[in-house]
C-alpha positions as CSV (number, residue, x, y, z in Angstrom):
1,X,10.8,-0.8,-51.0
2,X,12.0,-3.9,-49.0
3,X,11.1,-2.6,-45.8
4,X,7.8,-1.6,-47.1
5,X,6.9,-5.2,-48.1
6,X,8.3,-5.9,-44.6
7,X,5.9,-3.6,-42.7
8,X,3.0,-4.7,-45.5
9,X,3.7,-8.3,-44.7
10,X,3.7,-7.5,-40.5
11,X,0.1,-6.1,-41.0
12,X,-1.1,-8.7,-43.1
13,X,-0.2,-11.1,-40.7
14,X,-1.7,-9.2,-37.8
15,X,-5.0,-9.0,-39.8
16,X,-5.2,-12.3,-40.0
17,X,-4.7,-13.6,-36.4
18,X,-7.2,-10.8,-35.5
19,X,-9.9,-12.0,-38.7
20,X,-9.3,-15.9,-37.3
21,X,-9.7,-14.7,-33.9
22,X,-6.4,-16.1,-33.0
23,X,-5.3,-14.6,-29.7
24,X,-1.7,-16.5,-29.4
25,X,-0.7,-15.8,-33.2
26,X,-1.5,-12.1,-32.5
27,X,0.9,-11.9,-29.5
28,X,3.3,-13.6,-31.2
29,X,3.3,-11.5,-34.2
30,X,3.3,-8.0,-31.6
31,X,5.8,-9.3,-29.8
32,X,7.9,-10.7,-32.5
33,X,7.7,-7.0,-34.0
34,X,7.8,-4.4,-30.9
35,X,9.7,-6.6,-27.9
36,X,13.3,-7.2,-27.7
37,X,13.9,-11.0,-28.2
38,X,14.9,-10.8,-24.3
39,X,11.5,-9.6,-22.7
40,X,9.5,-12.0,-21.1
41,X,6.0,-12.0,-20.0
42,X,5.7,-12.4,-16.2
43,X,4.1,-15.0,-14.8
44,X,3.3,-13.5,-11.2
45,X,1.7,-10.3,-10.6
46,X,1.4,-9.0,-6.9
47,X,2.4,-12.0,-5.9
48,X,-0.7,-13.9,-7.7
49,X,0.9,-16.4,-10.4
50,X,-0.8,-18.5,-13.0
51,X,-1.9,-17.1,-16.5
52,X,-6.0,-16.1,-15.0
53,X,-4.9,-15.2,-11.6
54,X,-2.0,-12.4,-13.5
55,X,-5.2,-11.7,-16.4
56,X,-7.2,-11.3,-12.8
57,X,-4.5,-8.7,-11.8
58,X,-4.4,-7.2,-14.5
59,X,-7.7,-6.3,-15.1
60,X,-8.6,-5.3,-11.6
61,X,-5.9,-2.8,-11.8
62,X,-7.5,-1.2,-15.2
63,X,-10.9,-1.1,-14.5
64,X,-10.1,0.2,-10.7
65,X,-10.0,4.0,-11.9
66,X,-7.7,3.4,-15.1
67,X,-10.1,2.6,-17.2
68,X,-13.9,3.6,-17.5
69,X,-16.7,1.6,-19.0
70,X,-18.7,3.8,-21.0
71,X,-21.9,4.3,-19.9
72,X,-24.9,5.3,-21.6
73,X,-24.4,9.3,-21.1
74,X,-21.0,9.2,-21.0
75,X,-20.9,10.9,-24.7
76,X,-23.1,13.7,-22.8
77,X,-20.7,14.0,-20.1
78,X,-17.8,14.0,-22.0
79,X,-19.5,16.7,-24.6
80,X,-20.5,19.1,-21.9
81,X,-16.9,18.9,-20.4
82,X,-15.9,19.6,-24.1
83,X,-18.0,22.6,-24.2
84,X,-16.5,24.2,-21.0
């Protein structure tokens, strides 16, 4: 029951940052739940440093072929793939 109310009281808290639109509260709550207290985010990524140029990083890496945009007949694509 306790750890019930634990993980009740994690999501509520979660929902809230996201509702308020609260980007730092979120990744404090994830963090505080799922990382060890000894993980740290990086600061420098491929040698780039500074919170946009690592965000820059970052997303080039997952929109470079990681990561699609959908499209408009993506859903089409993806169903006649499906059907094959």
């Amino acid at each position: 029951m306790a750890a019930q109310e634990h993980d009740r009281s994690f999501n509520d808290d979660i929902y809230e940052h996201l509702c308020q639109k609260d980007d730092n509260g979120f990744w404090k709550a994830w963090r505080k739940w799922y990382c060890s207290n000894n993980q740290k985010c990086t600061d420098m990524i491929n040698g780039k440093s500074g919170v946009n140029n690592v965000l820059r990083e970052f997303t080039d890496f997952y929109t470079a072929g990681v990561v699609q945009p959908n499209t408009t007949n993506a859903d089409l694509l993806l169903e006649t793939d499906v059907e094959q």
